[in-house]
C-alpha positions as CSV (number, residue, x, y, z in Angstrom):
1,X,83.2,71.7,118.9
2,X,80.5,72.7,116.4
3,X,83.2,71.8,113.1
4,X,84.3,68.7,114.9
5,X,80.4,67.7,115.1
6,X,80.3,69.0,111.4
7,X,83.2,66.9,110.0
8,X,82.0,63.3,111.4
9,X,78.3,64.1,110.3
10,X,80.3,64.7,106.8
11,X,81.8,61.6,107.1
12,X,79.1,59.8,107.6
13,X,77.1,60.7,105.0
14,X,80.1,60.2,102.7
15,X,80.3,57.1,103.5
16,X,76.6,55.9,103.7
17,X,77.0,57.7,100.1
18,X,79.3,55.1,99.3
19,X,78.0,52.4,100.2
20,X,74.5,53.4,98.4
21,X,75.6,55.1,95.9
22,X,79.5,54.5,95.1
23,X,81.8,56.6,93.7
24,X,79.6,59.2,92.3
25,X,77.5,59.4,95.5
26,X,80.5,59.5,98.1
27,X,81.8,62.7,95.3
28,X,77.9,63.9,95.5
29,X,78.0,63.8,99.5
30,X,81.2,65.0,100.0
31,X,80.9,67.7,97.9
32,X,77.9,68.7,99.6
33,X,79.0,68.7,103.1
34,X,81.9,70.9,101.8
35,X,79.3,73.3,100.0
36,X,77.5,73.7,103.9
37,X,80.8,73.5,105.8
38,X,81.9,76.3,103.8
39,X,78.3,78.3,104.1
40,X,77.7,78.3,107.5
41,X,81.5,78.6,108.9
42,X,81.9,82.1,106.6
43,X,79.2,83.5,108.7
44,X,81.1,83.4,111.7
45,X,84.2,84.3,110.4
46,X,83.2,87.0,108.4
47,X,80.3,88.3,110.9
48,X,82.4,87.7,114.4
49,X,85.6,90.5,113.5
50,X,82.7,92.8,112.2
51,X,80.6,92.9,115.4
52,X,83.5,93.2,117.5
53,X,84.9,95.9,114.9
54,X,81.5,98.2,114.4
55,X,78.5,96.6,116.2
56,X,76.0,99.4,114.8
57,X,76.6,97.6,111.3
58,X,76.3,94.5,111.7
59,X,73.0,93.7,111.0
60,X,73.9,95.5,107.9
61,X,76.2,93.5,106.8
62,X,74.9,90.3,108.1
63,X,71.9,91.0,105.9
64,X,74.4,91.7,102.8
65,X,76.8,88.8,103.6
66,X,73.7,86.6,103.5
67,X,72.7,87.7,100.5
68,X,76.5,87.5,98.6
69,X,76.0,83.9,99.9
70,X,72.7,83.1,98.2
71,X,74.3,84.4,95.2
72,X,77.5,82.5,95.8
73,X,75.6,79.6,96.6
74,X,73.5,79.7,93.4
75,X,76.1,79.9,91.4
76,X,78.2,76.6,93.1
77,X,74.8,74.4,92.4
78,X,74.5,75.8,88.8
79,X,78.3,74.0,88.3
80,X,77.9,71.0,90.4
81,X,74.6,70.3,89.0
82,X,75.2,70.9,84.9
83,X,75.8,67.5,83.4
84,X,78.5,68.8,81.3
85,X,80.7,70.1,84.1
86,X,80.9,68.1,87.3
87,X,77.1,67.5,87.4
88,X,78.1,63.8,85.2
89,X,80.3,62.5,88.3
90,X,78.1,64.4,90.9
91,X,74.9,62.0,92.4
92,X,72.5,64.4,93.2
93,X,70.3,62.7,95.4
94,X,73.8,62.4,97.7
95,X,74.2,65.9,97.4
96,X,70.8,66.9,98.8
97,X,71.1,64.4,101.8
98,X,74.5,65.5,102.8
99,X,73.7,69.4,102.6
100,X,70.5,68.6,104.4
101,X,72.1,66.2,107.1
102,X,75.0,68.9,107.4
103,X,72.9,72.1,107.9
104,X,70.2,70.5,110.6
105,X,73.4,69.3,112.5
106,X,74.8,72.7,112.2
107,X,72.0,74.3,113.2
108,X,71.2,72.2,116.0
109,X,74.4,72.3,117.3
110,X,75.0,76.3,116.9
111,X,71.4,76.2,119.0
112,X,72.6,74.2,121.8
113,X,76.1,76.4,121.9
114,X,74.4,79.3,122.4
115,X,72.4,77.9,125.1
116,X,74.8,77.2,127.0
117,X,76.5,80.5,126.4
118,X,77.1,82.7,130.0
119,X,77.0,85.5,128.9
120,X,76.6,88.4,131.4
121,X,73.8,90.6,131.1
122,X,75.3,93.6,133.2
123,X,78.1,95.0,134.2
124,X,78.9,94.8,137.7
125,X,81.6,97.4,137.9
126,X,84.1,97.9,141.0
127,X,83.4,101.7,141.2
128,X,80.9,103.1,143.4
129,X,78.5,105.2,142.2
């Protein structure tokens, strides 16, 4: 449900981009939206197997993954935004919106999820003690 959210928030702001911006601003939002697509879905997918797998190291490697993806992160913006690469046909300002519009949605919606989690708190087993 969350990506389904995430893709038509993607889409919109690709093409409010468009219509704003044009070409270069439907590239800068869609390439943006892919950029926090990509960010926040590698958590789960790279977190969820790991907890289930060893849940004493999680936090471990939450706390590493998270810091690979600043450093991966970095390193996308350096390209995107370097007017001799990509940063010529990339419109900032789109960029920033969509990232921003994408990220609040995720985290909104990843908030509301979890409320709505029921998750049991004990175990009530079918032994007696």
């Amino acid at each position: 449900m969350v990506v389904l959210i995430q893709l038509a928030v993607a889409g919109v702001c690709t093409g409010v981009a468009a219509l704003l911006r044009g070409a270069d601003g439907a590239l800068g939002a869609a390439v943006g939206a892919a950029v926090a697509i990509a960010f926040f879905a590698s958590t789960h997918a790279v977190l969820g197997p790991m907890t289930r797998m060893a849940p004493g190291l999680s936090m471990l490697v939450a706390v590493m993954f998270f810091a690979t993806k600043m450093l991966g992160l970095l390193a996308v913006l350096v390209v995107l935004l370097d007017p001799d690469l990509l940063g010529a046909h990339v419109d900032e300002p789109s960029l920033g919106a969509s990232v921003l519009a994408v990220a609040l949605t995720v985290t909104v919606a990843r908030v509301v999820a979890h409320r709505r989690n029921r998750q049991l708190l004990y175990d009530l087993s079918e032994s007696p003690r």
